[in-house]
C-alpha positions, 0 to 999 in steps of 0.5 A: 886952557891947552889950544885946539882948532876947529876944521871940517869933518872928513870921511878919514875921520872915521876911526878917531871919531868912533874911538872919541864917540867911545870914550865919551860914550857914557856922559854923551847918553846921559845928555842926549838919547842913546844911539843904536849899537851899530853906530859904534862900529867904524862902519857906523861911524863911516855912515854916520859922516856920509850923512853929515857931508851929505847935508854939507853939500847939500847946504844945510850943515857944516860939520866940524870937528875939534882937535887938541894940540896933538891931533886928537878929536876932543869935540865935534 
């Protein structure tokens, strides 16, 4: 198994999540109910972690994020 990491999400994280949420895209929603179309776009995305760093400081999650050996996000 290649090493990842585990750190904590960022709203710079943006457009690699949205590029990961997009590649994934077809096996995610065939686990989970599919998102609206406007999620995929980086202001979407950009939203979407607002929220999760929202409930971060509100105490209620801790959203992470998981990246390979090159930086990559793999998983969240």
């Amino acid at each position: 198994m290649k090493p990842v990491r585990t750190r904590p999400l960022q709203s710079a994280d943006a457009e690699a999540l949205l590029t990961f949420e997009l590649d994934n895209r077809e096996w995610f929603e065939s686990h989970i109910d599919a998102r609206g179309s406007a999620f995929y776009s980086v202001q979407g995305v950009t939203d979407h972690i607002a929220a999760y760093l929202a409930d971060f400081t509100a105490g209620t999650s801790h959203p992470f994020v998981i990246e390979d050996d090159g930086g990559n996000i793999v998983g969240r």
